[in-house]
N, C-alpha and C positions, 0 to 999 in steps of 0.2 A: 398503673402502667409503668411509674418510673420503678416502681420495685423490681418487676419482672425484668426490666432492663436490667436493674442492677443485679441481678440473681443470672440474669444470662451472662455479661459480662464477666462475672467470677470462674465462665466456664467455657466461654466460645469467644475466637477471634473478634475486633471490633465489626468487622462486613461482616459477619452472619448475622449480629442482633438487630432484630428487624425496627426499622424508623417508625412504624406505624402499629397500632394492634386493634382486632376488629374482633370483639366480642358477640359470638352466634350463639343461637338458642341449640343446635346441633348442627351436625357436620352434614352437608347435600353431598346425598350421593348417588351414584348409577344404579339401573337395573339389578345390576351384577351385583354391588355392594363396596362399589369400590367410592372412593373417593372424584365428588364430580367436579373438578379444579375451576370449569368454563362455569360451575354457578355459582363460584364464590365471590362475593363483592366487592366490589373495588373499593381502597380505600377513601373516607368521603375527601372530599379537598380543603374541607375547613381544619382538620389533620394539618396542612402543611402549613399554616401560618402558627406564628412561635414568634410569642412575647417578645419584644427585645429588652437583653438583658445587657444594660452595658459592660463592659470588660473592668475586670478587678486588676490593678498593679502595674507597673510599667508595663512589665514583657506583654502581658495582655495587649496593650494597648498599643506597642508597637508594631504585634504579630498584626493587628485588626487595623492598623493605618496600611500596612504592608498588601492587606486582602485586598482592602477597598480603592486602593491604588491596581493592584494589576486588575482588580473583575468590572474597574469604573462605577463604583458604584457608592454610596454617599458614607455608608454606614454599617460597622459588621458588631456583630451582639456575640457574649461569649457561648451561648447557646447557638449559634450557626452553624450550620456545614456548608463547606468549602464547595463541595460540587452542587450541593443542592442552591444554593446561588449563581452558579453557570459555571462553575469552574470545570476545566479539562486539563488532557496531559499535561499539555502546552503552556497552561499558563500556571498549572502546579510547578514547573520548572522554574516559571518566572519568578514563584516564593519562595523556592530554596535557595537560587541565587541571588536574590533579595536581601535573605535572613544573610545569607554567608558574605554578603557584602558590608549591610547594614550593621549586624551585631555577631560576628565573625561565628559564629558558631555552625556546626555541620549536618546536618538532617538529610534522611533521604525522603526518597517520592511517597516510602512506604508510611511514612512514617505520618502525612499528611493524611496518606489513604484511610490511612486506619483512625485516624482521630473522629471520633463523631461529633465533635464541635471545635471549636477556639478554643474553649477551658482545655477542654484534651491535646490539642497541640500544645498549647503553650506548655501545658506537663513535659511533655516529651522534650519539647526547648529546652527547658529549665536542664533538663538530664543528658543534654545533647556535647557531643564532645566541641572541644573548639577546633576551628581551620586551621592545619596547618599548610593548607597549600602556598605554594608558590605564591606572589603578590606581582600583579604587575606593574612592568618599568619599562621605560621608554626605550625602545633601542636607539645605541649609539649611531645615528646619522651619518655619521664620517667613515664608516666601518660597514662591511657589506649585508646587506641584509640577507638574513637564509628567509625561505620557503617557510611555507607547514606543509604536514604530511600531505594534505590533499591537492595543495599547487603541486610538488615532486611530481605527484602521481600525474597531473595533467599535463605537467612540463614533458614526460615523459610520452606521453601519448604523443604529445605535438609533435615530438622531434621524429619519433615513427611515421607520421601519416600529414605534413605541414597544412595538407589541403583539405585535409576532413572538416567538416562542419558538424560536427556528430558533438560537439558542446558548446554551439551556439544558443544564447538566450537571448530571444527577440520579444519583443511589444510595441505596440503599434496603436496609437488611439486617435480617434477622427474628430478633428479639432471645427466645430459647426462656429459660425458666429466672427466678429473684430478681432484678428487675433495683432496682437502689437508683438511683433518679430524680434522688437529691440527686447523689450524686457523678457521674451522668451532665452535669449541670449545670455545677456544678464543674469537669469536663474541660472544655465546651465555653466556658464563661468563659475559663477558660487558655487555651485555643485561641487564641480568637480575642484576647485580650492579645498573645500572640504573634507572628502575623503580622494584620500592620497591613493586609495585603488583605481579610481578614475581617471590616474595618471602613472600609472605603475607599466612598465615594459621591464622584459627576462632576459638575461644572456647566462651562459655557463662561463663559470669561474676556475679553470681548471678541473678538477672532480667534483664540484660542486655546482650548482647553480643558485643566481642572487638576483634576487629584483631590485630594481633600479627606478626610485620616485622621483619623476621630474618636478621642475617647479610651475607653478601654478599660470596657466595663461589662457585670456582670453578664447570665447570659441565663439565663431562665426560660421552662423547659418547660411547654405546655398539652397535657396527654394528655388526647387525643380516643378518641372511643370508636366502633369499630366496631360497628355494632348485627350478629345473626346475618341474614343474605342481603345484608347490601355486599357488593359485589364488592370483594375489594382490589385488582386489577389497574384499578378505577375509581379510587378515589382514589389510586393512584400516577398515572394520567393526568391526572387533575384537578387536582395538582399541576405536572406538567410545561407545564401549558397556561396554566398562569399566568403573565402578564406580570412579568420585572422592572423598576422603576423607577427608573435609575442616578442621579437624580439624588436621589430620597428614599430607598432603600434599602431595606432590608438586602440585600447581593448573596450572602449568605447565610444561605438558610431551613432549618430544622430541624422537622421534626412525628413527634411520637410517638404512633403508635397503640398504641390499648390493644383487640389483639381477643378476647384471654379471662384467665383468671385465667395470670399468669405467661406470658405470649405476647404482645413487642409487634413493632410493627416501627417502625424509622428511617427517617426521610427525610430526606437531604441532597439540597438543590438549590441551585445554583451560576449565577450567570452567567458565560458565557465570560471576559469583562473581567477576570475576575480569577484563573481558574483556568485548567486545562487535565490534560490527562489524565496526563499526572505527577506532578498535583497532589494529586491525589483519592487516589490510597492512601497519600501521606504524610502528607495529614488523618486517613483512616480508622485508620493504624500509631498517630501520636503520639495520635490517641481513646483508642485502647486502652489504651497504656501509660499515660497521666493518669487513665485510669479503675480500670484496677489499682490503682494507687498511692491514690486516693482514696477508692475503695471500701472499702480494708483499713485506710482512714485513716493512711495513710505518706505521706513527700514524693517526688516523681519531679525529677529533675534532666536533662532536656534538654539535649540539646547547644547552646550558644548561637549564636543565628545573627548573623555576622557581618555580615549588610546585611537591608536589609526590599528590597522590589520598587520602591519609587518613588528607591531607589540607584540600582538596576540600570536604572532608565528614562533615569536622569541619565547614567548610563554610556554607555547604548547612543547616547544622540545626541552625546554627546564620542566617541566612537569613531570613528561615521558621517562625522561632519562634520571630522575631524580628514583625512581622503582614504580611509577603509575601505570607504566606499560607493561612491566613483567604481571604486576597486580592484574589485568584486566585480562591479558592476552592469559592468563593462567584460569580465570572465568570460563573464555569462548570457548575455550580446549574442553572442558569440563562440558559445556555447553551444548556442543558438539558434536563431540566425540571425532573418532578417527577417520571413519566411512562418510563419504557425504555423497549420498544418492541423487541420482539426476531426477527432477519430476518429471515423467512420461506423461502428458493427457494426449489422449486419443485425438490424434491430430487427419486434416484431410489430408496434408501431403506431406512425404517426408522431409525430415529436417535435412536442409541443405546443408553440405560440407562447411562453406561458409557462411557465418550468419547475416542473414539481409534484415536490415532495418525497415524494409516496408513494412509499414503497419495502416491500419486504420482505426477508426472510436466508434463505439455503439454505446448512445444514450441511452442510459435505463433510468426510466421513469419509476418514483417512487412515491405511490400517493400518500393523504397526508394522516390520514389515517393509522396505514404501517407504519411512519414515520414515529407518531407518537406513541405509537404500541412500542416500539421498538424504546424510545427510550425511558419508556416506565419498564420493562426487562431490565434495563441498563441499572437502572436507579434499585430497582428490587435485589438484582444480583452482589451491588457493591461495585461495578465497575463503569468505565466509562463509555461512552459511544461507539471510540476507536477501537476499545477492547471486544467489544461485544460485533463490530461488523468485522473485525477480522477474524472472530473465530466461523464465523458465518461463512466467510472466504475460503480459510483454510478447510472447514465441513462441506465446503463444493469441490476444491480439490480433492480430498479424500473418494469421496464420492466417485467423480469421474476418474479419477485412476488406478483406483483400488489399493495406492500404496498408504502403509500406517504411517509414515516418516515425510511429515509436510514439513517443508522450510521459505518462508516466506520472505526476500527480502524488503525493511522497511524503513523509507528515508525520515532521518531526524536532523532537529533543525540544527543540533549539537553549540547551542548556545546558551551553555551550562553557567555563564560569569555575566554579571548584571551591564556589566561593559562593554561587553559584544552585544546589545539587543538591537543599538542604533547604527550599527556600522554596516557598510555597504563591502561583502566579500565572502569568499568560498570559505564557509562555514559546514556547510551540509555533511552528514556521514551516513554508510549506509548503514543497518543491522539485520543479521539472520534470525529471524523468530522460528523456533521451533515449537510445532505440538504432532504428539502422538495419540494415538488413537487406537484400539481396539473394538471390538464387536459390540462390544458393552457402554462402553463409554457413551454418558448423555450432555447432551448441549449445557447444561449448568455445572456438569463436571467439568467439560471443556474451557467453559468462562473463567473457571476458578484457576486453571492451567494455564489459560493465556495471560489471565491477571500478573499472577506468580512472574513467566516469565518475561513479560510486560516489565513490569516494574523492576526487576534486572538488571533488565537487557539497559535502562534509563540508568541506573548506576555505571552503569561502565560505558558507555555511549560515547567517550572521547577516543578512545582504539582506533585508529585509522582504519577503512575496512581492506587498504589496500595490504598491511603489515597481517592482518586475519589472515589473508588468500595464502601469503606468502607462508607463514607458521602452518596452515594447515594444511599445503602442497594437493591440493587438488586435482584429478587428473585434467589436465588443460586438453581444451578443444577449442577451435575459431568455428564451431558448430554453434555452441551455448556460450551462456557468461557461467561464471564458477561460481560454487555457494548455493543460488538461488537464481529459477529459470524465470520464477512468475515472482512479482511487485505489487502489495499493498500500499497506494499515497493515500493518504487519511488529515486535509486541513479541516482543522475544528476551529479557524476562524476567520476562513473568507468572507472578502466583502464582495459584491459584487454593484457595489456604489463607488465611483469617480467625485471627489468633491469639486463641486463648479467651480467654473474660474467665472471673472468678472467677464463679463460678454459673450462668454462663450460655454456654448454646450460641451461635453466631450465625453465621448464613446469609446470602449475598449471593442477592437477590432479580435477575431477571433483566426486563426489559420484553419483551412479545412483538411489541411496534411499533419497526418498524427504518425509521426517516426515509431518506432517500435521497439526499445532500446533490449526487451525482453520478450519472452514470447507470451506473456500476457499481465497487463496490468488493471488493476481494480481502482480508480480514481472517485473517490468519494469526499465531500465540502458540505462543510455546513455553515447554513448563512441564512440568516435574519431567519430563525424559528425555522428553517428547513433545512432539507436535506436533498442535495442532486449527485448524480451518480454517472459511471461510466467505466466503458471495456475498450481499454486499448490492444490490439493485437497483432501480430503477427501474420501478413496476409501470405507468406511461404508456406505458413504452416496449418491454418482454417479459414477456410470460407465464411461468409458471413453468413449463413444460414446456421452452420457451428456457435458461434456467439451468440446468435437471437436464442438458440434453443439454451445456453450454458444460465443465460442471463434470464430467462423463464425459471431453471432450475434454482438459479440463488434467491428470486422472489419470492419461490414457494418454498422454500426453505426459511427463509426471514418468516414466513406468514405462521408456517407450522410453529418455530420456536417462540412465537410469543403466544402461539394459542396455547403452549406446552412447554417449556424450556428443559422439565425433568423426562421427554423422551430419549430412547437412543438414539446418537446420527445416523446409526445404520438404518433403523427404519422409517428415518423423517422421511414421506413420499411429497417426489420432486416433479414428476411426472404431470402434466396439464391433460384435458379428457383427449384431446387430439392423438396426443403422444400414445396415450395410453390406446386408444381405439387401434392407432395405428400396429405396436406391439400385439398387442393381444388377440385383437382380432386379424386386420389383414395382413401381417406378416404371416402369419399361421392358417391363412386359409390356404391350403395346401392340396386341399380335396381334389382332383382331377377322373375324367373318366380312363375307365380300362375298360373290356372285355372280360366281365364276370363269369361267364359261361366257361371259361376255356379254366384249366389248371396252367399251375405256374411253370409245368415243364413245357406245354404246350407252347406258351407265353414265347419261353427259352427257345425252343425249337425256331418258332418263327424270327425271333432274331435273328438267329446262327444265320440262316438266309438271308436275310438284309445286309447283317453288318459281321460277318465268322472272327473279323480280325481286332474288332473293337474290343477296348476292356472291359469285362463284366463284373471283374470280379478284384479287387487289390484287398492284401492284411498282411501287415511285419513282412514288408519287402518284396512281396509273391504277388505276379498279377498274372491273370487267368483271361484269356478272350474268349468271347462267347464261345468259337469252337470249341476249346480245350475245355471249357465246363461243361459244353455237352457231351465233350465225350467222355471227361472224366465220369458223370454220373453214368452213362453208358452204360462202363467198363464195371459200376457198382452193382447197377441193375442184373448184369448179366451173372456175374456172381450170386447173388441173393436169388436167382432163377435155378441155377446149378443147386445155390444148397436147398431147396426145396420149395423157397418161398412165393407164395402164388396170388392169388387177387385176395384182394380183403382180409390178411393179414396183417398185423400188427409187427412193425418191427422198430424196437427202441434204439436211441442215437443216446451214446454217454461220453461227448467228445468237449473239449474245450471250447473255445471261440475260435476258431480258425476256418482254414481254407473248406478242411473236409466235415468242417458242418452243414456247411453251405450245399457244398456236394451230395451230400446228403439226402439233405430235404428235397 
């Protein structure tokens, strides 16, 4: 077996040589003579266990401290691979900025991908260029602080619309059990001492605008009281719908209800400007832990954070402007291209003028079965989960719109530097993923395209997306967003565990109102061994009977590509027997009675009497009412009688498709 590896490796990328090999006495095949794919064997599972080989030489050994640090886990052998231990996008990311922190040198995502063990990275290490990036440095505090790209961009939006809530991030968990108020206090003071975004308000500086870190004070909880017949789901609304003020603050609000003895709930609300959704379970974790510690009146010791957010602002425009932006924006372009088409899906109502954010979610259940079919695909193709359900996504699209030029947008966490992993702040960037498609093109070709521009799109992922819009001048509508109408989110490492606090239980509360920021997004998490799913959408634009049927069609499309991955998309069938009964049969029952006995001038005749003025007849512009076709044939009839023609003869028509065919007959 390892020969044959190494005889394929002399000859095919590192993802084509297969991890496994199953020696057959001959190949199973079909009736036909073809190849029978569904009776080949799976490979056994005693295959996946591999010796451990410990790591030779330093770099070895610091790449394999580096693994086992981000995937938690005790121990990495130079014979391992990185994904076949759990690793994903997300936290391939966390090893290149790892390596580029730890031992300065530069590697990309691909470069992981393709290694089939730790010996094989660490090759690549060894040959890897060194960092020249930027280093960060403290901004001078006396001196006003600029933005990054993505505050501008929300500074910008604020100043247009002050009272929009359209980038409010709320969470809210139901605090069961003794809750001690003081040291809930306590934590959140420390909090927000700690990171300086929790205390960050915005003014404009002449042509520019600079955030402004206050200094660190005390915060004091007012527990409000739920009376019996609130609604809670009202006051978590009533919350959300409140305006922030960036320039008087607080960008973040706290409210504790108090709805019975030993029962409350928390309210975290967040402005985008300073958070994002990375952000919010490392506030909620270090809550916990400060609250632990405080509650039992002990000290907690945090890890220290090596920069606040308005570094990393300082950073990001020494990076940009140093040529990383001409670099990158010169990609997207390439990436791109000039024309950026709007995705049409056949919608139930039309697209309003202005775009309305109502939306709603439709949970699609994914049992567990497909789950794990799906990610033996994943593992067989060389790619990862994310890879492989967004081409699945983009193969629904395709589908339902008949367009070849899908453009997906897809948020990354854009925390490329090992120093931003622990900091609470607008990080987030979005990306356009493109795949094209033709008639031809099968689901394993397609994996190998998303791959490609997967891995990319991860290299240049610091481009602001707002600076893309602008470079690529899109035609603007307040119909659509630009770029990209529909949204792949893809976490490959939610939790969906709260860690206990001392006496108390605590429940992450869920909102039943799903905004709609695009007109369709595919929300997909994985957590503890599974996989949960769902469709946010656009209730302007389809009815939820539209979504039930979309999210039938992406199931059976996941089920067909793992019975088969080398079909084409065009002919994956997506259709359930319902559907299909419905198409085939009763849309098409059509049969109705007539009057067999009578001929079709007859027919005509007895219309003209009913209805003489009605149209009987339209083609290229011409319309005819039953009169005027009867009497145009008439005036035919009477002709063919003059030239001689009489009963039971035969008289040929060599006319076009037009009016006087019809006439005719």
């Amino acid at each position: 077996r390892e020969t044959l590896k190494t005889g394929l490796r002399a000859n095919l990328p590192e993802y084509m040589v297969p991890t496994h090999f199953i020696v057959l006495d001959k190949m199973p095949l079909t009736a036909n003579g073809k190849l029978d794919r569904k009776a080949l064997p799976a490979p056994d599972a005693s295959q996946l266990q591999t010796t451990y080989i410990a790591p030779q030489g330093e770099l070895e050994q610091q790449l394999a401290a580096i693994w086992a640090d981000v995937l938690k886990i005790e121990q990495v052998g130079r014979a391992d691979n990185f994904f076949e231990l759990g690793g994903h996008s997300l936290l391939a990311t966390q090893v290149i900025s790892r390596i580029r922190q730890q031992l300065a040198v530069e590697l990309s995502l691909r470069d992981l991908f393709e290694a089939r063990d730790l010996a094989a990275f660490a090759h690549a290490a060894g040959e890897g260029q060194g960092n020249d990036v930027p280093r960060f440095i403290k901004a001078d505090r006396t001196q006003p602080l600029g933005l990054s790209y993505a505050q501008q961009r929300q500074w910008f939006l604020w100043q247009l619309d002050p009272e929009s809530t359209a980038y409010t991030i709320p969470a809210a968990l139901r605090l069961s059990g003794s809750l001690d108020i003081a040291a809930l206090e306590q934590s959140f003071s420390a909090l927000i001492a700690r990171h300086e975004t929790l205390r960050t308000t915005f003014r404009q500086d002449g042509e520019s605008a600079v955030q402004i870190v206050h200094p660190a004070r005390a915060l004091t909880l007012t527990v409000e009281t739920v009376h019996a017949g609130q609604a809670l789901e009202a006051c978590l609304q009533q919350e959300m719908q409140r305006p922030f003020d960036l320039e008087q603050g607080p960008l973040l609000r706290v409210r504790l209800l108090n709805l019975a003895t030993d029962e409350h709930v928390l309210i975290l609300t967040q402005h985008h400007i300073v958070s994002d959704g990375w952000s919010m379970p490392i506030m909620v974790d270090e809550l916990v832990r400060l609250y632990e510690a405080f509650s039992q009146g002990r000290g907690v010791m945090l890890t220290p954070l090596a920069m606040q957010y308005a570094d990393y602002a300082l950073w990001q425009k020494t990076l940009m402007e140093a040529g990383e932006q001409d670099r990158q924006l010169e990609y997207w372009k390439q990436q791109l291209g000039a024309h950026q088409p709007i995705l049409e899906l056949p919608a139930d109502h039309p697209r309003p003028v202005v775009q309305s954010h109502a939306g709603a979610r439709l949970a699609v259940e994914l049992e567990p079965g497909l789950i794990d079919d799906l990610k033996q695909v994943a593992r067989q193709q060389g790619v990862t989960l994310f890879m492989l359900l967004l081409a699945s996504f983009q193969s629904l699209l395709h589908r339902h719109s008949g367009q070849s030029d899908i453009r997906v947008g897809v948020p990354i966490a854009n925390r490329t530097r090992a120093e931003t992993e622990g900091l609470i702040g607008f990080f987030v960037n979005t990306q356009v993923l493109r795949a094209e498609f033709d008639l031809h093109t099968t689901f394993n070709e397609l994996l190998q395209q998303v791959k490609h521009t997967a891995l990319q799109a991860q290299a240049h992922q610091e481009l602001p997306f707002e600076q893309l819009v602008e470079a690529l001048q899109p035609q603007r509508s307040l119909s659509h967003s630009p770029l990209f109408q529909v949204m792949f989110n893809h976490q490959s490492q939610a939790s969906t565990a709260i860690r206990e606090l001392p006496g108390l239980q605590v429940e992450a509360l869920v909102s039943d109102r799903y905004p709609a920021q695009f007109d369709l997004t595919l929300n997909t998490a994985e957590h503890d061994g599974g996989l949960s799913a769902g469709l946010t959408y656009a209730t302007a634009l389809f009815d939820s009977g539209t979504i039930e049927r979309m999210a039938g069609h992406w199931l059976a499309l996941l089920r067909a590509l793992c019975a088969n991955a080398a079909q084409r998309i065009a002919e994956i069938p997506m259709l359930d027997a319902a559907e299909r009964q419905q198409l085939v049969r009763d849309w098409n029952a059509t049969a109705a009675e007539f009057p067999s006995e009578h001929c079709l001038h007859s027919l005509i005749e007895t219309q003209v009497l009913a209805t003489p003025d009605a149209p009987a007849l339209i083609f290229a512009g011409e319309q005819l009412s039953y009169a005027q076709l009867n009497a145009r044939a008439n005036q035919l009839a009477h002709r063919l009688r003059e030239s001689g023609v009489g009963p039971d003869v035969l008289v040929g028509i060599c006319v076009e498709r037009s009016v006087e065919l019809v006439i005719g007959l």
